[in-house]
C-alpha positions as CSV (number, residue, x, y, z in Angstrom):
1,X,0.0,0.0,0.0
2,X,1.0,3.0,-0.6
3,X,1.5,6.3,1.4
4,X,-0.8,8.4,0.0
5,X,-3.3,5.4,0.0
6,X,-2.9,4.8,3.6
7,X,-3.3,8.4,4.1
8,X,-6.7,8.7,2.4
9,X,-7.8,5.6,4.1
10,X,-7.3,6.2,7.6
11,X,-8.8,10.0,6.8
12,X,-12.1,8.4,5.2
13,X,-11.8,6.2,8.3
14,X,-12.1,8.9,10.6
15,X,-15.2,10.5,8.9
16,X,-17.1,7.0,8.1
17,X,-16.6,5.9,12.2
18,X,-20.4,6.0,13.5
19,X,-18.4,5.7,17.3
20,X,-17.3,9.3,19.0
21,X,-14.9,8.1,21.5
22,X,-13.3,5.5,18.3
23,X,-13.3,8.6,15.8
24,X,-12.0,10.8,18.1
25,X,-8.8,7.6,19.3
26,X,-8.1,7.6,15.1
27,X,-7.9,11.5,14.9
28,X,-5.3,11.4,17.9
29,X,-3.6,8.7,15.9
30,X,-3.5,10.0,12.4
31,X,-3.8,13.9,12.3
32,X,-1.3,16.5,14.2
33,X,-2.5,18.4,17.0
34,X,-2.4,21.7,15.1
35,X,-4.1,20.2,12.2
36,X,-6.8,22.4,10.2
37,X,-9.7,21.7,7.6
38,X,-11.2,23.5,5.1
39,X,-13.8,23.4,2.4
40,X,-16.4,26.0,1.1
41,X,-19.2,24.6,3.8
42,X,-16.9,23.6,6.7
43,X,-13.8,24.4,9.0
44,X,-12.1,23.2,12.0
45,X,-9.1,23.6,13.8
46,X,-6.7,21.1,15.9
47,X,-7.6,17.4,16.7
48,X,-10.7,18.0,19.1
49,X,-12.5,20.8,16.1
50,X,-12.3,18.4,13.6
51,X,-13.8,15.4,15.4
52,X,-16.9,18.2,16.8
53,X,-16.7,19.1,12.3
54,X,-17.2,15.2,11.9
55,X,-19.4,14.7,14.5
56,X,-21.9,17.6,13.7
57,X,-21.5,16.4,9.6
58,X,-22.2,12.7,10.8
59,X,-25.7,14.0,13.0
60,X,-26.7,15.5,9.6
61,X,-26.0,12.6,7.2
62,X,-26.6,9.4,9.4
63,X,-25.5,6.6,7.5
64,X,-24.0,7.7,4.5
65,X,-20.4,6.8,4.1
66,X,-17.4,7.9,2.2
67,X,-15.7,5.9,-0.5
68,X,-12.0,6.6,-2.5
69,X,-13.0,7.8,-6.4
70,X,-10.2,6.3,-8.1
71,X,-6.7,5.7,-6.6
72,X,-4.8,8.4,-4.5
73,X,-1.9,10.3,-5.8
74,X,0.6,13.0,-4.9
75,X,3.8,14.0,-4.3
76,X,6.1,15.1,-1.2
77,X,4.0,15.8,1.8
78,X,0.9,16.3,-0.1
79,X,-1.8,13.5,-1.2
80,X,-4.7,13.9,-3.6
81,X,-7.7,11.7,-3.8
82,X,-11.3,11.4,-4.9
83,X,-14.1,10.6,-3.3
84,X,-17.9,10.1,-3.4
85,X,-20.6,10.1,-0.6
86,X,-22.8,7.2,-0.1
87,X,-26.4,7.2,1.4
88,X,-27.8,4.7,3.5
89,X,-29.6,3.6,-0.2
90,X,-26.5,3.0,-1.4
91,X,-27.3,6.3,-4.0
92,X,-24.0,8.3,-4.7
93,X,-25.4,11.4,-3.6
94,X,-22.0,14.1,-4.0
95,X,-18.4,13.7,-4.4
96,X,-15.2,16.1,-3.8
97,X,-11.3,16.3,-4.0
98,X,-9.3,16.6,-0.9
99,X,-5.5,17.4,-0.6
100,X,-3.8,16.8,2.2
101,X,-0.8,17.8,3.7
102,X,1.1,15.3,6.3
103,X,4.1,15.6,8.2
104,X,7.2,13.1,8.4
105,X,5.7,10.4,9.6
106,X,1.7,10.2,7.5
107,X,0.3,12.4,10.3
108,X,-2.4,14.6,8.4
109,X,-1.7,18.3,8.9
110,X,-4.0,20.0,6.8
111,X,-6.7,19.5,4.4
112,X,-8.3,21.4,2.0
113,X,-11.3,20.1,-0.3
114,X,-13.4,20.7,-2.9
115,X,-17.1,19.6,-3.5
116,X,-17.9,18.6,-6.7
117,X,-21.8,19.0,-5.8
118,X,-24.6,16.6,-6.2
119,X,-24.5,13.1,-8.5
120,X,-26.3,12.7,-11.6
């Protein structure tokens, strides 16, 4: 497997985790303490922001889980990948782009992503 495979696994992880206290044990495995996220409908800021971001996203959307779109890519500390969002249905309802930035050792320092809106 590679890096930036792993990476966008364990970050999907983190946001598919129904559990609170699970999600928030893989965010203080896999992201840096000072970590930040970004996209045009959400932010948060250090471990315990972006597990209340997931958490409030997850109340919205029960059920619907993120898949990888393709296979992950990048270069240095950065990693690219795809992704769609699932319903309960099993409907692809939207999908996006993230790009992340890790440190040394795959931790996830920042991510910024794009939606690519509503399926077809």
């Amino acid at each position: 497997m590679t890096q930036h495979l792993a990476i966008a696994e364990t970050y999907l992880a983190a946001w598919n985790e129904e559990d609170n206290e699970r999600r928030r044990h893989l965010i203080g495995q896999a992201w840096a303490e000072n970590t930040r996220y970004v996209d045009p409908l959400m932010q948060g800021e250090g471990q315990q922001g972006i597990a209340a971001m997931i958490e409030a996203a997850r109340q919205k959307f029960p059920g619907y889980r993120f898949v990888l779109a393709g296979t992950p890519d990048g270069h240095g500390n950065f990693t690219r990948f795809a992704w769609r969002l699932i319903s309960p249905d099993g409907d692809d309802v939207a999908g996006g782009t993230d790009v992340v930035s890790h440190d040394a050792e795959g931790r996830i320092e920042n991510v910024v992503g794009f939606l690519d809106g509503a399926a077809s």
